[in-house]
Structure formats: structure tokens, C-alpha cells
C-alpha positions in Angstrom: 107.4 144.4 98.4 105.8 141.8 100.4 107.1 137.9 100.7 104.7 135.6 99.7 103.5 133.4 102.6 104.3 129.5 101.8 101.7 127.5 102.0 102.3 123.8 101.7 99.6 121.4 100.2 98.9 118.3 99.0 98.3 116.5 95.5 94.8 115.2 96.1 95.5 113.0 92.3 98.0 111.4 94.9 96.6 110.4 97.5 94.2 107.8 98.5 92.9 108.7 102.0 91.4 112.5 102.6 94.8 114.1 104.1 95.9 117.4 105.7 98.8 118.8 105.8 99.0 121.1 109.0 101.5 122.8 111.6 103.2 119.7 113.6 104.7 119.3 117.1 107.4 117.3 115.2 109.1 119.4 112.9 107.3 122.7 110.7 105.1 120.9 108.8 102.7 117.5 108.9 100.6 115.2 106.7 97.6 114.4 108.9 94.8 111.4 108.3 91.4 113.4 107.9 90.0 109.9 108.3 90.8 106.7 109.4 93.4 104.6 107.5 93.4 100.5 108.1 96.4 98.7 108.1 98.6 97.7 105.3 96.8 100.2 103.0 98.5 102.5 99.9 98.4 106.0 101.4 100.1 108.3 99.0 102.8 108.8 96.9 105.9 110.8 97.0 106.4 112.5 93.9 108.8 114.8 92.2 111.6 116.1 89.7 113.9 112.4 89.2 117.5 113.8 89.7 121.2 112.2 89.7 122.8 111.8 92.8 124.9 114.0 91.6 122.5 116.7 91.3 120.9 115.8 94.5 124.4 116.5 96.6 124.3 119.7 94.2 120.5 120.6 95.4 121.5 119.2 99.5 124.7 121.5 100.0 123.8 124.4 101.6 120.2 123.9 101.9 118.2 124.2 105.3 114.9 122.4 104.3 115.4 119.3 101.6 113.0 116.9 100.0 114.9 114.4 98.5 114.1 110.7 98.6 116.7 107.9 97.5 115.1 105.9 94.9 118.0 103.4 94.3 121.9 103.8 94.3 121.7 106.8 91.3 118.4 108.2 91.6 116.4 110.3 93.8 113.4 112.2 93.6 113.0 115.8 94.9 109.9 116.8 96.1 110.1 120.4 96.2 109.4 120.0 92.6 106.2 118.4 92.3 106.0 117.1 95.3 102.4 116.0 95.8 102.7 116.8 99.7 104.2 113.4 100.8 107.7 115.3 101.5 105.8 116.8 104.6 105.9 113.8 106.5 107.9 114.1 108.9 110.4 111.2 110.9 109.3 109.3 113.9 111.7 106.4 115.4 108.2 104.6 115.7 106.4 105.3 112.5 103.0 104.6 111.5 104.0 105.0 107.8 106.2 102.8 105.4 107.9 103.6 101.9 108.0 101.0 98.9 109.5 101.3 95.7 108.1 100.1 92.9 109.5 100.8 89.4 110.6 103.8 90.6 107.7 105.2 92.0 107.4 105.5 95.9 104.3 104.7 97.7 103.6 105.3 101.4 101.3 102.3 103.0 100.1 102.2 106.7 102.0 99.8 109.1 98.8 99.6 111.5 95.4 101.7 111.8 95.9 105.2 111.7 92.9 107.1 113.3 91.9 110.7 112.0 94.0 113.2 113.4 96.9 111.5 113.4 100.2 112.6 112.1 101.5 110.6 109.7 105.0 109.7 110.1 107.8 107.4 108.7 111.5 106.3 109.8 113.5 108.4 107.9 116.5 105.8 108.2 119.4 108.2 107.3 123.0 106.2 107.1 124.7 106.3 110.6 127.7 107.2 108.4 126.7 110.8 107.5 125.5 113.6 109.4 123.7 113.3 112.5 120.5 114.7 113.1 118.9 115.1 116.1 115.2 113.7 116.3 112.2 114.8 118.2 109.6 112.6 117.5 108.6 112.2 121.1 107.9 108.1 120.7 108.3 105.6 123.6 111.5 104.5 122.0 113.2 107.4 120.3 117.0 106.5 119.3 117.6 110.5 119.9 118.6 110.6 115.8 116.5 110.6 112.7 120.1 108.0 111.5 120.3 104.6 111.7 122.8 103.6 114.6 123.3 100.4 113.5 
């Protein structure tokens, strides 16, 4: 019996800007601008199944690949269920991407002008507390770590 090939996509109903998600240099997978973006703009949102934090140390334990986003001190959303395709952007210690939450919902807006062809990419900002990652964004000023050091 064959494997079925994953194939990730996106959520067009969620997104703003015409997107791609295609192979990165980053990590696996990458949301990609298919046209220019202008500063400051709503891109996307990250969707997915609302879960405790207690489920979403359940879901994280063991797991190679997560998409879990912390909404506020008990929620988070996991978008590996009904994700619209915003859980493929990947970190970058110099992101292009920002998240806001907003009754929550999380948006991603541009922090400048993003030019077609460009990866989109946000600061992942995992606590310096917990366990390191290492990062490999490639930017000018990577800290070497998808966490926080401060």
C-alpha cells in the first residue's frame, strides 16, 4: 500500500494577497508572496482547532513537526487542524512578517514591502526558558536560535 504524498496548501478564504506555499531554503516548507505586499498590510490568518494548553503540551510531546500558536496564557490554536497554510511560515531573526491578536483570532500583517518571491517569514520568539532550537534563517543578524535570549 502506497503512503500518500503530503501536500501542503493554503486557505485562499484566508488570505489577502495571492500566496504560495513552496519548498524553502529555511526549513521544509514556505509561504511565498505571488505578488507584491506593501507595508503594514493584513496578509493572512493563522487558523485552526482552539485547544487548552493542556492539550497543546499533550499534542507537543513527542511530536517532530508542530503548529501550535499561543493565543493568550490558556489558549492556543493548532494549525494542523485547519490550518489555512499560515503554519508554513517559517522563523527568521529578521522577519518580514508580524502576528496580532485580536479577539482571538491571529492575523499576519507585513512589517515593510514584500516583493513577489519572497518568503514570508516571522520571529517565532520562543521563551529562552524552554528548549532551544537552533535557527537557520540565514539573516544579517541571526541570534543562532528561533528563542528569545533575552
Amino acid at each position: 500500500m502506497a503512503t500518500k504524498e503530503f501536500k501542503p496548501k493554503l486557505a485562499p478564504e484566508h488570505c489577502r494577497f495571492r500566496l504560495k506555499v513552496r519548498e524553502s531554503k529555511i526549513h521544509r516548507w514556505g509561504v511565498f508572496a505571488d505578488e507584491a505586499i506593501p507595508p503594514r498590510r493584513r496578509i493572512m490568518e493563522y487558523t485552526g482547532e482552539m485547544i487548552s494548553r493542556r492539550e497543546t503540551k499533550r499534542r507537543a510531546d513527542g511530536q517532530e513537526l508542530i503548529y501550535l500558536f499561543t493565543v493568550d496564557s490558556y489558549w492556543c490554536k493548532d494549525g494542523s487542524v485547519g490550518g489555512s497554510g499560515a503554519e508554513f511560515i517559517n522563523h527568521c531573526c529578521e522577519p518580514n512578517v508580524e502576528a496580532r491578536v485580536v479577539d482571538r483570532r491571529i492575523y499576519y500583517h507585513s512589517l515593510r514591502e514584500i516583493a513577489a518571491g519572497e518568503e514570508l517569514t516571522i520571529d517565532y520568539c520562543f521563551a529562552k526558558d524552554v528548549e532551544k532550537h537552533v535557527c537557520q534563517c540565514g539573516a544579517r543578524n541571526c541570534r543562532g536560535t528561533i528563542n528569545l535570549l533575552k
